[in-house]
PDB file with one MODEL, atoms N, CA, C and O in Angstrom:
MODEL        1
ATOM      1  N   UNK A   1      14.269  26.178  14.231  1.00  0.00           N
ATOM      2  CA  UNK A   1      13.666  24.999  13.636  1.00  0.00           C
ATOM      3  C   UNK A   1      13.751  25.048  12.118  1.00  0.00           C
ATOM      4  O   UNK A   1      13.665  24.056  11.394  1.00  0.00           O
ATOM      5  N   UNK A   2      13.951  26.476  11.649  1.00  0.00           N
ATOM      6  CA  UNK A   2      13.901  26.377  10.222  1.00  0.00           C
ATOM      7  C   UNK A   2      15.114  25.768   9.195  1.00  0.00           C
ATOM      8  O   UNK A   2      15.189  25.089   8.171  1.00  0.00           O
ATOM      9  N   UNK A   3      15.928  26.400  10.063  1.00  0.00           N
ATOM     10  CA  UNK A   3      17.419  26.009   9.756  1.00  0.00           C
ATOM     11  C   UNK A   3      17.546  24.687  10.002  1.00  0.00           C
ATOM     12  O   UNK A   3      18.506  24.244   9.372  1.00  0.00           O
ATOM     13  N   UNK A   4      17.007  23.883  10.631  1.00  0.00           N
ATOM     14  CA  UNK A   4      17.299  22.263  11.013  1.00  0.00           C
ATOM     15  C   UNK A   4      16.519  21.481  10.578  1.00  0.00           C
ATOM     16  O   UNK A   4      16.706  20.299  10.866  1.00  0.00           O
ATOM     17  N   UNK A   5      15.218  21.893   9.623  1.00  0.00           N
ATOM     18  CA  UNK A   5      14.601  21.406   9.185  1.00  0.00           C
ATOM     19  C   UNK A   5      14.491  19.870   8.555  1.00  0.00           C
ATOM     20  O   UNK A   5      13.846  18.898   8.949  1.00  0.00           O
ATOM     21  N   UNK A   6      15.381  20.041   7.416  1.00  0.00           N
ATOM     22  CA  UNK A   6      15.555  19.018   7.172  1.00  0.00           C
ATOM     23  C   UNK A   6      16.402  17.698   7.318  1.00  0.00           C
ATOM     24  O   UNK A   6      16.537  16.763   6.529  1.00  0.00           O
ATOM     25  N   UNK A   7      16.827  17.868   8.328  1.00  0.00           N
ATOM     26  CA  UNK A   7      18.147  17.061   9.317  1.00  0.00           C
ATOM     27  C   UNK A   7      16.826  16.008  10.279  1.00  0.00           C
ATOM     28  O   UNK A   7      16.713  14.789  10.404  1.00  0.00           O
ATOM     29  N   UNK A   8      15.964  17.220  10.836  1.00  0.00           N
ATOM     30  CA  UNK A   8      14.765  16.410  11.748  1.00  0.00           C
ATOM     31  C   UNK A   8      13.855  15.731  11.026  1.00  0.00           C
ATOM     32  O   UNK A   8      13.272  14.782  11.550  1.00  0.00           O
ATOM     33  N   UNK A   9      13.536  16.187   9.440  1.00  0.00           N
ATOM     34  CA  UNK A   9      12.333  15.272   8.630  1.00  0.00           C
ATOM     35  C   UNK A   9      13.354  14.342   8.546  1.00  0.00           C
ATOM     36  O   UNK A   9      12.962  13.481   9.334  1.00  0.00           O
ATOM     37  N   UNK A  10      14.706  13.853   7.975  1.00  0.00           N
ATOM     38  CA  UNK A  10      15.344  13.022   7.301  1.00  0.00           C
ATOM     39  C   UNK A  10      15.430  11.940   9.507  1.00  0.00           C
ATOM     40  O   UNK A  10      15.182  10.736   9.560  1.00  0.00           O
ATOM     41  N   UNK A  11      15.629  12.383  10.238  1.00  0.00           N
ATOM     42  CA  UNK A  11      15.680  11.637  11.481  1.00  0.00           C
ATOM     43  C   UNK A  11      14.315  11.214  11.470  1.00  0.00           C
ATOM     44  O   UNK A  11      14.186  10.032  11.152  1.00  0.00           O
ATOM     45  N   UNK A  12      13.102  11.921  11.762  1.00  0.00           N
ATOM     46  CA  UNK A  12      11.867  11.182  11.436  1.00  0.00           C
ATOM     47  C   UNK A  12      11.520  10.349  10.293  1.00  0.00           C
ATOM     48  O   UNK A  12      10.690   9.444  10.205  1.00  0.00           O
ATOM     49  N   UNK A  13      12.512  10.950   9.233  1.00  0.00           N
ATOM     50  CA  UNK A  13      12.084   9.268   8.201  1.00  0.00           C
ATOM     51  C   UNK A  13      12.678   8.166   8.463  1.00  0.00           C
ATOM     52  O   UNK A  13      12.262   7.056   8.127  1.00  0.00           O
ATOM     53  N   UNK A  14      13.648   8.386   9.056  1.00  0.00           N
ATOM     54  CA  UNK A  14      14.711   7.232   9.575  1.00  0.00           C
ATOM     55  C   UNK A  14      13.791   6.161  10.548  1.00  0.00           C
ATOM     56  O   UNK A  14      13.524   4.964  10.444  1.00  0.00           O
ATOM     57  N   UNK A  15      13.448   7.227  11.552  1.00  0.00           N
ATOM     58  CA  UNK A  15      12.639   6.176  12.722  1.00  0.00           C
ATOM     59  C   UNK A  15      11.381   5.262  12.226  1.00  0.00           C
ATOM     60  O   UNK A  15      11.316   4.037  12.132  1.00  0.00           O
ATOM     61  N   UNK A  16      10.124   6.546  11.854  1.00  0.00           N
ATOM     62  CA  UNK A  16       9.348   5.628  10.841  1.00  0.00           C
ATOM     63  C   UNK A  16       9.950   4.652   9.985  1.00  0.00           C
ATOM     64  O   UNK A  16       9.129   3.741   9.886  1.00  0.00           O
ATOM     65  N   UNK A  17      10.927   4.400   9.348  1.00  0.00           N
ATOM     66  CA  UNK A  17      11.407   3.531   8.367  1.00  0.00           C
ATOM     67  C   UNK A  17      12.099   1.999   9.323  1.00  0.00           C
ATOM     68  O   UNK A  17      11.921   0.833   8.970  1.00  0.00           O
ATOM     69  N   UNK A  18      12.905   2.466  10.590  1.00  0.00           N
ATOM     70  CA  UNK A  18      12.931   1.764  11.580  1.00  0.00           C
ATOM     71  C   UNK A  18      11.558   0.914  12.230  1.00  0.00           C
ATOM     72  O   UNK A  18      11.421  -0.288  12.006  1.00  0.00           O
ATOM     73  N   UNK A  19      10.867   1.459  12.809  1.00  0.00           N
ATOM     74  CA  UNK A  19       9.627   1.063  13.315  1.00  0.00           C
ATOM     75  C   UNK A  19       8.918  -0.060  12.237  1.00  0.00           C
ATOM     76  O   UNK A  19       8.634  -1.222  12.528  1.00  0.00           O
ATOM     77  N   UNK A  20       8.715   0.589  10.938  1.00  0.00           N
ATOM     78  CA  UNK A  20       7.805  -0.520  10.061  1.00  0.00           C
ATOM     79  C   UNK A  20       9.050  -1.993   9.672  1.00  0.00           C
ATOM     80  O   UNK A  20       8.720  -3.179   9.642  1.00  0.00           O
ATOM     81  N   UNK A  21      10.309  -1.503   9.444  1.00  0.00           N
ATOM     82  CA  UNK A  21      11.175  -2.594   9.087  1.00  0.00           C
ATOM     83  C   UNK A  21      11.296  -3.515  10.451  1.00  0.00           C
ATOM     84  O   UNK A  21      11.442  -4.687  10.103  1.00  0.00           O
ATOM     85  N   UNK A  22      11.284  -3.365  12.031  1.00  0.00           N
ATOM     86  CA  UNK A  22      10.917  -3.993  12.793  1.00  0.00           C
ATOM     87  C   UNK A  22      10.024  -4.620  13.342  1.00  0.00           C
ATOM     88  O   UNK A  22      10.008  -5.615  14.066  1.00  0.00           O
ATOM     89  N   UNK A  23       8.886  -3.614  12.734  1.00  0.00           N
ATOM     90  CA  UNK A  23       7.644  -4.672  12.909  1.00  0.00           C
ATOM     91  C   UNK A  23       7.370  -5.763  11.708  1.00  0.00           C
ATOM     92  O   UNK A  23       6.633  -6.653  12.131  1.00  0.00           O
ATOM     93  N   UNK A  24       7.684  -5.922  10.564  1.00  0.00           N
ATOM     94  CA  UNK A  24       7.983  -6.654   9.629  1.00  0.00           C
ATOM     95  C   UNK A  24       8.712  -7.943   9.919  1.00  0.00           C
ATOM     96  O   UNK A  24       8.378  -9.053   9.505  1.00  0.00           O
ATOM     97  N   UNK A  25       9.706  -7.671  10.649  1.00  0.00           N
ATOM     98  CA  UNK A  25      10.671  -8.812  11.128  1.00  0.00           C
ATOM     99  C   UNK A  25      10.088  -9.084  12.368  1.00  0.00           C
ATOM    100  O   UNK A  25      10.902  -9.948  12.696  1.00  0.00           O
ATOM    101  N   UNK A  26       9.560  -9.046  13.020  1.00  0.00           N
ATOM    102  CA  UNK A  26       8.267  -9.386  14.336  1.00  0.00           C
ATOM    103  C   UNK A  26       9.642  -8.856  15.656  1.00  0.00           C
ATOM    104  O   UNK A  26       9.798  -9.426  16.736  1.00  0.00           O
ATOM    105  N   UNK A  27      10.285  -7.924  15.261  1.00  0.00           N
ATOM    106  CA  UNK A  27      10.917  -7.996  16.714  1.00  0.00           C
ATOM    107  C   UNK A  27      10.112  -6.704  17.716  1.00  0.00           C
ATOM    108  O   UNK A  27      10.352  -6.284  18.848  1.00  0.00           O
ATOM    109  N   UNK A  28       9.318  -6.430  16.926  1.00  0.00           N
ATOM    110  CA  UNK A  28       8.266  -5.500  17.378  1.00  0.00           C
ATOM    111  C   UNK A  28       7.158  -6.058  18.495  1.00  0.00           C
ATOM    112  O   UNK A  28       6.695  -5.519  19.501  1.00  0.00           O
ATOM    113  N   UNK A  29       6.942  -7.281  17.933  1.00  0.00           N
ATOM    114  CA  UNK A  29       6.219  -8.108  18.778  1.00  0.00           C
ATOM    115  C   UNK A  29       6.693  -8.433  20.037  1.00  0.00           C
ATOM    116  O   UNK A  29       6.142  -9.231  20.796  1.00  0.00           O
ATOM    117  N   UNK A  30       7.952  -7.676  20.319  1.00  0.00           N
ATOM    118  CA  UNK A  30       8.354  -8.051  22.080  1.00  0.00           C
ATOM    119  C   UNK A  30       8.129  -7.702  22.911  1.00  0.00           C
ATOM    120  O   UNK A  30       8.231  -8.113  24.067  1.00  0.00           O
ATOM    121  N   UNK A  31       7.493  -6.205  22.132  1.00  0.00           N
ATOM    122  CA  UNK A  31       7.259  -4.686  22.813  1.00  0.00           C
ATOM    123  C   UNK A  31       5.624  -4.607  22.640  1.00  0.00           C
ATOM    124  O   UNK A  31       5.040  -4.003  23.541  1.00  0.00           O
ATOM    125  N   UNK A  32       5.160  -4.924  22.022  1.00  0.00           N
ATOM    126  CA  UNK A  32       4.251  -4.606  21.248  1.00  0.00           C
ATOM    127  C   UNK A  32       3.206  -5.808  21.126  1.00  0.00           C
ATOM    128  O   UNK A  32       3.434  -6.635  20.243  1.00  0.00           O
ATOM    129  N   UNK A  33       1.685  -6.039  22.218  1.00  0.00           N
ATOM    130  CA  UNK A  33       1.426  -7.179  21.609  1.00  0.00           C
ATOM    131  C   UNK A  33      -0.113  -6.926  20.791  1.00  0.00           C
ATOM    132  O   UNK A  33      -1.171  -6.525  21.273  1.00  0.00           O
ATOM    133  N   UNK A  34       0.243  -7.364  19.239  1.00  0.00           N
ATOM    134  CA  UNK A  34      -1.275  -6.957  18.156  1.00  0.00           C
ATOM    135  C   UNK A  34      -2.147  -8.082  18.566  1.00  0.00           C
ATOM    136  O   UNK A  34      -1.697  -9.150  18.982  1.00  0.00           O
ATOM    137  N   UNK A  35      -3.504  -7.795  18.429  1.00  0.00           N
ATOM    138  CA  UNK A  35      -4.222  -8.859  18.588  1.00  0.00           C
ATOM    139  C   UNK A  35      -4.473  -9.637  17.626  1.00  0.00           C
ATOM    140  O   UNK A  35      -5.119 -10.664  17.835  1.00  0.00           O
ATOM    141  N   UNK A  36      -3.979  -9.288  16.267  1.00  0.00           N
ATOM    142  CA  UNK A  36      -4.669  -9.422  15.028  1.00  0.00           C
ATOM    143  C   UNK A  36      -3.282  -9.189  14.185  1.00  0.00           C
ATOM    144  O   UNK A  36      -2.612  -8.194  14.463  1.00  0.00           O
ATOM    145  N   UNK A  37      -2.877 -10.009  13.249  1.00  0.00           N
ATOM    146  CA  UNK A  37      -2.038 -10.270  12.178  1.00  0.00           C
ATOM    147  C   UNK A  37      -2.324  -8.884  11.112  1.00  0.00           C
ATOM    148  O   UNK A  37      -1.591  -8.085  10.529  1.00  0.00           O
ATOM    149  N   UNK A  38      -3.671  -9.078  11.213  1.00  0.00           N
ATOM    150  CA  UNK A  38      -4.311  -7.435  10.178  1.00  0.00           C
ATOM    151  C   UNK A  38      -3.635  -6.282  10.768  1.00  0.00           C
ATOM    152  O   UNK A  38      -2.951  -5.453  10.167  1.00  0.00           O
ATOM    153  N   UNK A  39      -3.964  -6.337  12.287  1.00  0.00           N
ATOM    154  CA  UNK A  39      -3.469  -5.012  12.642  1.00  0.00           C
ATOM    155  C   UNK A  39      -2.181  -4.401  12.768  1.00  0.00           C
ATOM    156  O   UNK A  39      -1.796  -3.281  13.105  1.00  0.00           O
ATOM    157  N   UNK A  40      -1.565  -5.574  12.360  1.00  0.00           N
ATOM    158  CA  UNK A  40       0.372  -5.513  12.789  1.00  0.00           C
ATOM    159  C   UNK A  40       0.658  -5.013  10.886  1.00  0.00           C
ATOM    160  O   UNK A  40       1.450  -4.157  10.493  1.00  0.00           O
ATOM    161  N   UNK A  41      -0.267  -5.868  10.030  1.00  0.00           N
ATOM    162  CA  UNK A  41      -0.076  -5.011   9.048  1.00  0.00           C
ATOM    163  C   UNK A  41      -0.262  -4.154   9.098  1.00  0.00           C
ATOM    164  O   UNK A  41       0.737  -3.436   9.129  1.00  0.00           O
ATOM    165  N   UNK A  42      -1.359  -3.582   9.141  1.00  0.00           N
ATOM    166  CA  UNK A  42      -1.757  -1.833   8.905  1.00  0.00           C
ATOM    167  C   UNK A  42      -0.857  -1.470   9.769  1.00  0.00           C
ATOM    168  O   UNK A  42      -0.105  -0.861   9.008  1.00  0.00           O
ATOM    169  N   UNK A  43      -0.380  -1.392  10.787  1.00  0.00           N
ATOM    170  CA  UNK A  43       0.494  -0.443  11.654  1.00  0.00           C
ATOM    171  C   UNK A  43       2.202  -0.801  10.784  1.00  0.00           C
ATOM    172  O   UNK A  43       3.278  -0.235  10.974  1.00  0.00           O
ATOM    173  N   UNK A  44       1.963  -1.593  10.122  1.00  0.00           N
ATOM    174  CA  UNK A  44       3.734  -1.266   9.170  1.00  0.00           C
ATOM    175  C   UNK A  44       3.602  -0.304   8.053  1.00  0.00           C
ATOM    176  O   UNK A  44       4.414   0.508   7.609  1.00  0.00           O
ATOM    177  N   UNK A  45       2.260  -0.616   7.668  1.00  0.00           N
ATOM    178  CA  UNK A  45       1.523   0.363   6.609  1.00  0.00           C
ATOM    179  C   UNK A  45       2.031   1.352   6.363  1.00  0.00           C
ATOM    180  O   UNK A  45       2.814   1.805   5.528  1.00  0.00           O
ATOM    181  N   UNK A  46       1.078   1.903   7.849  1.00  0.00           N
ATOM    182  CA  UNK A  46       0.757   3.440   8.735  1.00  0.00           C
ATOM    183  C   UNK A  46       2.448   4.012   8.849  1.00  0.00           C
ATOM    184  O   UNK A  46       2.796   5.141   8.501  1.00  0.00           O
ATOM    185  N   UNK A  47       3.301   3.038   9.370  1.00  0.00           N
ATOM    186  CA  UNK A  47       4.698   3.859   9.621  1.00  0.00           C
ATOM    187  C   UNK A  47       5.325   3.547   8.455  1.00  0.00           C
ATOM    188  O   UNK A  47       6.362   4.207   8.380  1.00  0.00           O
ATOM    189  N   UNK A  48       5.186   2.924   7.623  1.00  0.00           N
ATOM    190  CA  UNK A  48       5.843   3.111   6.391  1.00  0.00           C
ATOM    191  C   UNK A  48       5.334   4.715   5.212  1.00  0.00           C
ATOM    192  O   UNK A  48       6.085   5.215   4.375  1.00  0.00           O
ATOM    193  N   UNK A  49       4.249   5.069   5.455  1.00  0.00           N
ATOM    194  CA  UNK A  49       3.442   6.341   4.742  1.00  0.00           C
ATOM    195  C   UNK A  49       3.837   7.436   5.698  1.00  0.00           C
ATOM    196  O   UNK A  49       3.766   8.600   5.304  1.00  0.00           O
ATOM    197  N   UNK A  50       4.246   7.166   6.923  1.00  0.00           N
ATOM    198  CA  UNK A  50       4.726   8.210   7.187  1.00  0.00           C
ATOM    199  C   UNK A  50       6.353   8.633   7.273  1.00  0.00           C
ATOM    200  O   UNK A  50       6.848   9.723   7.561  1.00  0.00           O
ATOM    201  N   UNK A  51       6.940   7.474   6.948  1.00  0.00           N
ATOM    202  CA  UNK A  51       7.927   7.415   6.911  1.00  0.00           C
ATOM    203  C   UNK A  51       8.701   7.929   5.466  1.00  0.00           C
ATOM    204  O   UNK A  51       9.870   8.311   5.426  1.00  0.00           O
ATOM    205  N   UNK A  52       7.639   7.838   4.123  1.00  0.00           N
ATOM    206  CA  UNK A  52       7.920   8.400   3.147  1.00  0.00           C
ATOM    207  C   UNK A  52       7.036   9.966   3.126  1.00  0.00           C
ATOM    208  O   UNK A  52       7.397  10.854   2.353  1.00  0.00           O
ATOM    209  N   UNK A  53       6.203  10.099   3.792  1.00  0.00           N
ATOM    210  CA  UNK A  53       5.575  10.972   4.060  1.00  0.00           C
ATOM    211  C   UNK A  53       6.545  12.655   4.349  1.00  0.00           C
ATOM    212  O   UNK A  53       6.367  13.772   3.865  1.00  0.00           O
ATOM    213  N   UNK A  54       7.847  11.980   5.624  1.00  0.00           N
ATOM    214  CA  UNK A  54       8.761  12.638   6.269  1.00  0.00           C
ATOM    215  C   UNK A  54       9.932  12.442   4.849  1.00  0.00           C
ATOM    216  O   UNK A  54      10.615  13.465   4.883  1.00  0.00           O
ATOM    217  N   UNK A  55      10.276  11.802   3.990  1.00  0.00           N
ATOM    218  CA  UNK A  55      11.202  11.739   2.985  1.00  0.00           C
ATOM    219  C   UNK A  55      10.981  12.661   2.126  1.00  0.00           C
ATOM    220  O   UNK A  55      11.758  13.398   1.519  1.00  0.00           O
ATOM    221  N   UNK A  56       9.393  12.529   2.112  1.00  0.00           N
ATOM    222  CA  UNK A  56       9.379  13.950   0.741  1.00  0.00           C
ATOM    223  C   UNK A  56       9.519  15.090   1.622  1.00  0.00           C
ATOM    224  O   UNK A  56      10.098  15.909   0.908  1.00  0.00           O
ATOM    225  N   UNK A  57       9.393  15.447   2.375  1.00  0.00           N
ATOM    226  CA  UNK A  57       9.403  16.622   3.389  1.00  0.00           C
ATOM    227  C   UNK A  57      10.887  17.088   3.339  1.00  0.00           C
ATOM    228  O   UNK A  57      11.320  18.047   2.700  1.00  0.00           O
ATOM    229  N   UNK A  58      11.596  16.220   4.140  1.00  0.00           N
ATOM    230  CA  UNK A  58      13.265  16.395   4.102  1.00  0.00           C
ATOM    231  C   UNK A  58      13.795  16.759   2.475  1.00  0.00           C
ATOM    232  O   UNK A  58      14.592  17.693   2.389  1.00  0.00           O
ATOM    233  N   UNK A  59      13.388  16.068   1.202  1.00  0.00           N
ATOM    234  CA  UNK A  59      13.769  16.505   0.658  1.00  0.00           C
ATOM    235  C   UNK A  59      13.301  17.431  -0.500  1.00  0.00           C
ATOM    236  O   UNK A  59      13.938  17.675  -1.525  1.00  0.00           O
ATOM    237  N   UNK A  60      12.027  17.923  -0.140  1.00  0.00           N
ATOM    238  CA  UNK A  60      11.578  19.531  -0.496  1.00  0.00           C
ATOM    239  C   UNK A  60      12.116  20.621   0.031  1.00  0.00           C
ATOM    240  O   UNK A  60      12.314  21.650  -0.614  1.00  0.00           O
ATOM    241  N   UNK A  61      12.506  20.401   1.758  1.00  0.00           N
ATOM    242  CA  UNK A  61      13.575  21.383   2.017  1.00  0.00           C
ATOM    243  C   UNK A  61      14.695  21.278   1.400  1.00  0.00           C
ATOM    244  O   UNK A  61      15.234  22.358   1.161  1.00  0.00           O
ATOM    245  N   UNK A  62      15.311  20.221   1.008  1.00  0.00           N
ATOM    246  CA  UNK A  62      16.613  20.387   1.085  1.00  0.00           C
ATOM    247  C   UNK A  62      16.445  21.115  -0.482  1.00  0.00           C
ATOM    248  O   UNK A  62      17.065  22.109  -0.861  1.00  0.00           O
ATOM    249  N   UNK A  63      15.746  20.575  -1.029  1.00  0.00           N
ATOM    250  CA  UNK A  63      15.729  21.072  -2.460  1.00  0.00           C
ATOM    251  C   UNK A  63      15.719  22.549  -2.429  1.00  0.00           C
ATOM    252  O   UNK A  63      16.508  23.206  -3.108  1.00  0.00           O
ATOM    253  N   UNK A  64      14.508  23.273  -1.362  1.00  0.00           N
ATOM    254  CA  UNK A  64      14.477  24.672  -1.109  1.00  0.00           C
ATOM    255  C   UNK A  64      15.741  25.563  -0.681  1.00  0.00           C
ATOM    256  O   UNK A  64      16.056  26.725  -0.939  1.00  0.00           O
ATOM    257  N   UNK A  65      16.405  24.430   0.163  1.00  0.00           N
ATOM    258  CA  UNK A  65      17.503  24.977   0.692  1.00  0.00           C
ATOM    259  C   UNK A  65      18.981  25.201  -0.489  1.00  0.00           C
ATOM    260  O   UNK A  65      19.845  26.033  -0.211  1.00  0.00           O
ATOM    261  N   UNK A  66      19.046  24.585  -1.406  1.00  0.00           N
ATOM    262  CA  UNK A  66      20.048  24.418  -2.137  1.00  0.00           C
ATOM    263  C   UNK A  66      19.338  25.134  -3.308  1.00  0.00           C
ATOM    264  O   UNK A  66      20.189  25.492  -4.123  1.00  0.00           O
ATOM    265  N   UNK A  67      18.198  25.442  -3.654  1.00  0.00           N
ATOM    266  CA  UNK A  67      17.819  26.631  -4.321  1.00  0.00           C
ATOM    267  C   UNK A  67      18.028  28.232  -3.614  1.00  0.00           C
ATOM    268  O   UNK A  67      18.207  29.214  -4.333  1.00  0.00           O
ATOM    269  N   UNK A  68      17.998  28.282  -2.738  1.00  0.00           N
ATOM    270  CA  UNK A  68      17.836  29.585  -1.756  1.00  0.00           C
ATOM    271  C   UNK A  68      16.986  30.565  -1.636  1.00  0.00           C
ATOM    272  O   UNK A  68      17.178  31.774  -1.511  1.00  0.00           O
ATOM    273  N   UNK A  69      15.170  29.388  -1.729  1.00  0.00           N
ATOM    274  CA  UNK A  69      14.111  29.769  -1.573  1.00  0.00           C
ATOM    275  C   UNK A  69      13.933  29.862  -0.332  1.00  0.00           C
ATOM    276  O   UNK A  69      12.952  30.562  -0.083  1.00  0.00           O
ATOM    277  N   UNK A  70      14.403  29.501   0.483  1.00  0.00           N
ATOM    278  CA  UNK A  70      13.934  29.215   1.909  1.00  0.00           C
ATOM    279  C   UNK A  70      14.700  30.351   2.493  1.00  0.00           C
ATOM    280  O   UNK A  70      15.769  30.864   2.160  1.00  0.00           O
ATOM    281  N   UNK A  71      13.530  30.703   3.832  1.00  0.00           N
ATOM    282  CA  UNK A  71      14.087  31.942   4.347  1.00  0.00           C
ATOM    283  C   UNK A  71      14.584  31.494   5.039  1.00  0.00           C
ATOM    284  O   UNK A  71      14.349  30.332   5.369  1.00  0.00           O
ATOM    285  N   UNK A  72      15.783  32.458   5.729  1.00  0.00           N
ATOM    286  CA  UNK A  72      17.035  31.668   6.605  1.00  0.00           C
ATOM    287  C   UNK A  72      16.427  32.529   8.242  1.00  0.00           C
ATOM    288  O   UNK A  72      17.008  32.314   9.305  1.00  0.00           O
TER     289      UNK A  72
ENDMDL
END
């Protein structure tokens, strides 16, 4: 897992970044039914913070990795 690290944060930022850009464009709403206009915001919010959440992640490793702080 260590070694693949940042391949899987940069795929989890991808999806989070997927998820909020689809619920934005309401094609989320096909799958998905909010009761509340509020709550469809906060849930693009929520996957958008984690979606940069997983960006800084991916690229603190990678940064670690191309320093050759990170143990292999």
């Amino acid at each position: 897992m260590q070694k693949y690290s940042p391949i899987y944060h940069t795929i989890y930022c991808l999806v989070a970044f997927k998820v909020a850009f689809m619920t934005m464009q309401g094609t989320l709403q096909n799958y998905v039914k909010f009761a509340d206009p509020l709550n469809e915001m906060f849930f693009c919010v929520g996957a958008l913070m984690i979606g940069f959440l997983y960006l800084y992640a991916a690229s603190t490793d990678i940064y670690e990795v191309i320093k050759g702080n990170k143990n292999k």
